[in-house]
C-alpha positions in Angstrom: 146.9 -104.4 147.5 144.0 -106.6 147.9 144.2 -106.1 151.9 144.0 -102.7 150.9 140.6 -103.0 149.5 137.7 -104.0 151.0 134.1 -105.2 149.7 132.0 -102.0 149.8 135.2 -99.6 148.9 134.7 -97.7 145.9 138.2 -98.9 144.8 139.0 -102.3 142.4 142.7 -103.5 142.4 143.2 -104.3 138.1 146.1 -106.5 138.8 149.7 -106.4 139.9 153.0 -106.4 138.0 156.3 -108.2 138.9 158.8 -104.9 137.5 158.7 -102.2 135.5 158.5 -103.6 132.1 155.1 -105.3 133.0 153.4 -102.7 134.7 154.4 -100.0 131.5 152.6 -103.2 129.9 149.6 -103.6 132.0 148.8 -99.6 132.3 148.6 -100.1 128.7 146.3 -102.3 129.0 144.0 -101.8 131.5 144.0 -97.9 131.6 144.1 -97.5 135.3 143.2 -94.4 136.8 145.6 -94.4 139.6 149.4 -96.5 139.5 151.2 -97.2 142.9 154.4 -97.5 141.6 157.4 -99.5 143.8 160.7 -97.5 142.7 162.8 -100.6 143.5 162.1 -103.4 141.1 164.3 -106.5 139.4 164.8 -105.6 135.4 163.6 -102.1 135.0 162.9 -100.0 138.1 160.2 -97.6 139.1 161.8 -94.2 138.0 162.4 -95.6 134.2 159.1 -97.2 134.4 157.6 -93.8 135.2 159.3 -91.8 132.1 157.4 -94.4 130.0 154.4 -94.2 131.1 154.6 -90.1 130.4 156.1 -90.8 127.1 152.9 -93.1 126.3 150.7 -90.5 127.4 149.2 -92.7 130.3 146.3 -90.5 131.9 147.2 -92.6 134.8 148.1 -90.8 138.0 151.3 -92.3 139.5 151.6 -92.8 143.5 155.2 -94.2 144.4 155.0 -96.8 147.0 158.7 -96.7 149.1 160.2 -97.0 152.3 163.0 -94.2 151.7 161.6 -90.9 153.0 164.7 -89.2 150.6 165.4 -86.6 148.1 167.5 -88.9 146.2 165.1 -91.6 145.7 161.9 -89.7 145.7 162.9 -86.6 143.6 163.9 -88.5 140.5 159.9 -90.1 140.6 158.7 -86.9 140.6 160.9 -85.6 138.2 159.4 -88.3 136.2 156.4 -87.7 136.3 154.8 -89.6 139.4 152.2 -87.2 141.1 152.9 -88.2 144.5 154.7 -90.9 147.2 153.6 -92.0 150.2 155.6 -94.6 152.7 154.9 -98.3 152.4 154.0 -98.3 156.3 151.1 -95.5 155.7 147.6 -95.7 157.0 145.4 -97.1 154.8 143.1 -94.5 154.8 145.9 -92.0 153.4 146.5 -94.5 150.6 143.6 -93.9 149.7 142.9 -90.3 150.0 146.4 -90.1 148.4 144.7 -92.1 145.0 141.9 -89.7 144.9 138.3 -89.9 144.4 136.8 -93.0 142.2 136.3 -90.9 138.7 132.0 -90.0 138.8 131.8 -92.1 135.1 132.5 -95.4 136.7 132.0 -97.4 139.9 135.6 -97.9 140.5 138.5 -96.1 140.6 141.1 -98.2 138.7 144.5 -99.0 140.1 147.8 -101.2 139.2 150.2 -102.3 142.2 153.5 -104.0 142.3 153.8 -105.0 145.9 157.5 -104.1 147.5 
């Protein structure tokens, strides 16, 4: 993630999470505004991850980060609750049109990333 952003970008990278478990933890919190979300993870994956970050209410809007360009993998993150999925390979630039503009209330538009 931190390649991702740049000095000048009207992003900030909150922090990173190892599986699921810790990044239901961390969107807890540090209320990020936008979650790229791996759907393979060790302990709990991406998709159950997901369901509890709806159940909790998270504001957060959830990109899934993947390399399978499938129904079966993809379908179930939506289902979930995820707002979107790009491809890990993607231009940067559609990463970040893909997280939306930086809300107009803060400087930075807040994300949470567990590299795949």
């Amino acid at each position: 993630m931190q390649r991702l952003v740049r000095v000048g970008d009207e992003y900030e990278a909150l922090g990173e999470a190892a599986d699921g478990a810790e990044a239901v933890g961390l969107a807890k919190a540090l209320a990020p505004d936008v979650i790229l979300m791996d759907l393979r993870m060790p302990g709990m994956d991406g998709v159950t991850a997901i369901t509890g970050l709806a159940r909790r209410g998270s504001a957060a809007r959830v990109l899934v980060l993947t390399t399978y360009d499938t129904d079966s993998y993809v379908l179930p993150a939506i289902e979930a609750g995820a707002t979107g999925y790009l491809l890990k390979d993607a231009p940067r630039a559609e990463l970040l049109r893909a997280s939306g503009p930086p809300p107009a209330a803060r400087p930075f538009s807040r994300r949470l990333w567990r590299p795949g």
